[in-house]
SEGU-395604 format. One record per residue (C-alpha): residue number from 1; x, y, z. Coordinates in steps of 0.25 Angstrom, whole numbers, plus 5000, padded with zeros to 4 digits. Layout:
<pos->NUM	X->X	Y->Y	Z->Z>
...
***
This chain:
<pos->1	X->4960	Y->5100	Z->5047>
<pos->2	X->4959	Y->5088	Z->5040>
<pos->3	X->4969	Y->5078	Z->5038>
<pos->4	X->4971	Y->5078	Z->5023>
<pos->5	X->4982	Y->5079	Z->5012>
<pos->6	X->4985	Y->5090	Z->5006>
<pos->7	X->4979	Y->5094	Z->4992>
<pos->8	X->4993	Y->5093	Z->4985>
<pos->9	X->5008	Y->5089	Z->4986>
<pos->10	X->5017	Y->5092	Z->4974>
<pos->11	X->5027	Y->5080	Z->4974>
<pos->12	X->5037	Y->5085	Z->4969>
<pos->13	X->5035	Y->5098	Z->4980>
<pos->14	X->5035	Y->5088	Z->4991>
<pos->15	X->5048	Y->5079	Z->4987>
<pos->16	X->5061	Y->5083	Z->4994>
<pos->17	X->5066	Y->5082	Z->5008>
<pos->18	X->5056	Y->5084	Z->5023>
<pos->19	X->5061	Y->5086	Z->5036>
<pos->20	X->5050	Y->5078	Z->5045>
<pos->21	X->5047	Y->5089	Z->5055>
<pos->22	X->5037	Y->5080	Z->5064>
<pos->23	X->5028	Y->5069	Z->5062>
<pos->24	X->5019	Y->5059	Z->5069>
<pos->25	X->5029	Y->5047	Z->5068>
<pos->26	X->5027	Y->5032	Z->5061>
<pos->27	X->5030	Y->5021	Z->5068>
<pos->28	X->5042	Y->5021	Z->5059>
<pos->29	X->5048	Y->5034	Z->5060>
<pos->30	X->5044	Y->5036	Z->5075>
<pos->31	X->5058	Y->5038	Z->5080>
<pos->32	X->5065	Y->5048	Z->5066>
<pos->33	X->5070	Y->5061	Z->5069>
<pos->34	X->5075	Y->5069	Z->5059>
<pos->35	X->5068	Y->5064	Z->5046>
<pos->36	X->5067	Y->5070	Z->5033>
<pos->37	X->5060	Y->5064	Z->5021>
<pos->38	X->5064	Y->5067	Z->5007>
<pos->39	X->5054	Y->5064	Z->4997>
<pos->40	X->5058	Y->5061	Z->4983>
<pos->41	X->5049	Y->5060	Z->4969>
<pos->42	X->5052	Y->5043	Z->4965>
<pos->43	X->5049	Y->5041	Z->4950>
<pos->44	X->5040	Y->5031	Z->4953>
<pos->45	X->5030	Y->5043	Z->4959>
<pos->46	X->5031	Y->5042	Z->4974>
<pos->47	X->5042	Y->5048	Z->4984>
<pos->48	X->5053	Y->5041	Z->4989>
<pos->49	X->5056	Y->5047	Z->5002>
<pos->50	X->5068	Y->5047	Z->5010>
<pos->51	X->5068	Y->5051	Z->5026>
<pos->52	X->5078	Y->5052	Z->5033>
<pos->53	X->5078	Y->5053	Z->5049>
<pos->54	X->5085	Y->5048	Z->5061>
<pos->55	X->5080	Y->5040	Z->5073>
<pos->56	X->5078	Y->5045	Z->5086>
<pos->57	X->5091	Y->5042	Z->5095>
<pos->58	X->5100	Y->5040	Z->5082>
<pos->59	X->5107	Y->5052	Z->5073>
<pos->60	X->5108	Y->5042	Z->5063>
<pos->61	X->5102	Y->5046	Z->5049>
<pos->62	X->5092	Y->5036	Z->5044>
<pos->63	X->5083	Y->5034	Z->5031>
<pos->64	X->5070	Y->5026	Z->5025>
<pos->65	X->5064	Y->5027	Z->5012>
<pos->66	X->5049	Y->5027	Z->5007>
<pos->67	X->5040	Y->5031	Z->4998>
<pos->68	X->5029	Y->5041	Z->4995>
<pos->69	X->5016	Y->5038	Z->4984>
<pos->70	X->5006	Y->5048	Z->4982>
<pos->71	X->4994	Y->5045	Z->4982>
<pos->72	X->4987	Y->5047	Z->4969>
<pos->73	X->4976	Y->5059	Z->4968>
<pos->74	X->4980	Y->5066	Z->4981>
<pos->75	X->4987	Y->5076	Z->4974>
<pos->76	X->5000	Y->5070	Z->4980>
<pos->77	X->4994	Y->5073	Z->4995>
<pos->78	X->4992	Y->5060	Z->4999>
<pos->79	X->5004	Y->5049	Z->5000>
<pos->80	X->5007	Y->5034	Z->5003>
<pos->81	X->5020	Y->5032	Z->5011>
<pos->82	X->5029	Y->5021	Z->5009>
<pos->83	X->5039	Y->5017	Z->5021>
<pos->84	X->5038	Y->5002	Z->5019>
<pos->85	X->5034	Y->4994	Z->5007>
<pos->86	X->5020	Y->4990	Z->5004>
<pos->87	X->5016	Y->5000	Z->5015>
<pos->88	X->5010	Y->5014	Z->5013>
<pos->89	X->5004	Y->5026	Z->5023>
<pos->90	X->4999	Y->5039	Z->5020>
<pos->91	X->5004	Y->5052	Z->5019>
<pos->92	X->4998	Y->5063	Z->5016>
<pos->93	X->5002	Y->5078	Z->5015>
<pos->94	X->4994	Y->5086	Z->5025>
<pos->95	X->5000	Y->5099	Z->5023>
<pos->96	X->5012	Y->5103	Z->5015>
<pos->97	X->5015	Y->5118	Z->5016>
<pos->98	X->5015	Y->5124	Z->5000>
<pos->99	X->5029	Y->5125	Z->4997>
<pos->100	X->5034	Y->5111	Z->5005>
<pos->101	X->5041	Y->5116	Z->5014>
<pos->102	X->5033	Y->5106	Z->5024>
<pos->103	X->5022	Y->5096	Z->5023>
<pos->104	X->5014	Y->5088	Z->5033>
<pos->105	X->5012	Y->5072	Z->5030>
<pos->106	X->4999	Y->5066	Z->5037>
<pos->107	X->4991	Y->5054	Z->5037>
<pos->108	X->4977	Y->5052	Z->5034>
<pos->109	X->4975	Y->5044	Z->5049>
<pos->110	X->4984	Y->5053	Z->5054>
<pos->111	X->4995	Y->5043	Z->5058>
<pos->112	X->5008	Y->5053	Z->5052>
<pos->113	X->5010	Y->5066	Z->5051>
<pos->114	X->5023	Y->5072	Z->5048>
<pos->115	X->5028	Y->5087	Z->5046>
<pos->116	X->5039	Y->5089	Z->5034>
<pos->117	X->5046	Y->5100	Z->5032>
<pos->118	X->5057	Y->5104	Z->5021>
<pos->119	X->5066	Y->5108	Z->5033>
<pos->120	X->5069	Y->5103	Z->5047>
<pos->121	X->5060	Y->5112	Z->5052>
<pos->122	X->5047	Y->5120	Z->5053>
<pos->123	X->5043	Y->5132	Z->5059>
<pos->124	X->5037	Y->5128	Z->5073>
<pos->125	X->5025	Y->5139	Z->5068>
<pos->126	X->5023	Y->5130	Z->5057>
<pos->127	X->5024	Y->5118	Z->5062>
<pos->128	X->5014	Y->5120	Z->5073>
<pos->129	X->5005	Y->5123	Z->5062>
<pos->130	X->5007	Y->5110	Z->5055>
<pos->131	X->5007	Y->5102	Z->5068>
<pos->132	X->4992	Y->5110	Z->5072>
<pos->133	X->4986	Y->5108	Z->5057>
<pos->134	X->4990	Y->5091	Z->5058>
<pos->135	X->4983	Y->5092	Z->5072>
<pos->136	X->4972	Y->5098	Z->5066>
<pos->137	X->4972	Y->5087	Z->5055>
<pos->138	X->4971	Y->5076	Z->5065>
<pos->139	X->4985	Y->5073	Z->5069>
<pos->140	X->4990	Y->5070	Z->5082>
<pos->141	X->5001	Y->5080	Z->5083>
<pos->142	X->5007	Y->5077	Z->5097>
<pos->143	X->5011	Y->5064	Z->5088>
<pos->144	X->5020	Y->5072	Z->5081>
<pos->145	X->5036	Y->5070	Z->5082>
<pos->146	X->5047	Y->5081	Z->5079>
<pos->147	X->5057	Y->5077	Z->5068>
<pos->148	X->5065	Y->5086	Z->5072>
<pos->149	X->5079	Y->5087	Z->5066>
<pos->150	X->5084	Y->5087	Z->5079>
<pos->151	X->5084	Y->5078	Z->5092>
<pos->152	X->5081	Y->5085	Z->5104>
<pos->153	X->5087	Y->5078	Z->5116>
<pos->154	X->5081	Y->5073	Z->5128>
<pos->155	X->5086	Y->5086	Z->5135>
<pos->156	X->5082	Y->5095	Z->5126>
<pos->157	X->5067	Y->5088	Z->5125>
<pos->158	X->5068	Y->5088	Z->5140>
<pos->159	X->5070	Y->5105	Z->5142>
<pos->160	X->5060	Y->5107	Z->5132>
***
């Protein structure tokens, strides 16, 4: 499979709250549990987006802000990430299921990848699917970090 947008995200489909099942981390969010984005249509034409997570070995709610711009003529596919003033990064909607309920954000060199889901959770049938479609794709998948909205404890990894 080739690692390429979709043909077409309706904004206003894709605004509203994701639960960030799993993901290859940044070097910024390496160490969030727990996150959830929440996209919201800004007048001036790009998302404002708001995600919430936690940091591993706190419980303590925490919260950035960025922003989101399409990019003009890929059918609202392709978009330009914003975390910190002047800087931008790709991202890019590699699958999105037909009624939202979860999309997969990609990168054009592969550097991110990150499953959304419209609840905490995804079946593991379908998740496996994802995961084995973004390996097809290119990504390195043993990369990939649960956001699960739970900690597991080190006993509880340790009987596993």
């Amino acid at each position: 499979m080739e690692n390429v947008p979709v043909q077409k995200v309706d904004i206003m489909s894709y605004a509203g709250k994701w639960y960030s099942i799993c993901s290859i981390p940044t070097i910024m969010d390496k160490d969030w549990y727990q996150t959830t984005e929440t996209y919201v249509i800004h007048p001036d034409g790009y998302y404002a987006v708001f995600t919430t997570y936690k940091v591993v070995g706190t419980d303590e709610q925490r919260y950035t802000r960025s922003k989101l711009f399409v990019t003009r003529g890929s059918n609202n596919a392709t978009l330009k990430a914003q975390y910190v003033w002047p800087f931008k990064v790709d991202y890019w909607v590699i699958e999105l299921a037909d009624d939202y309920s979860y999309a997969v954000v990609g990168h054009p060199k592969h550097r991110h990848l990150s499953v959304l889901s419209r609840k905490p959770v995804l079946s593991d049938e379908l998740l496996t699917g994802i995961i084995n479609r973004c390996e097809q794709r290119g990504y390195d998948t043993s990369k990939l970090v649960s956001q699960e909205h739970h900690i597991v404890s080190f006993d509880e990894t340790a009987l596993a």
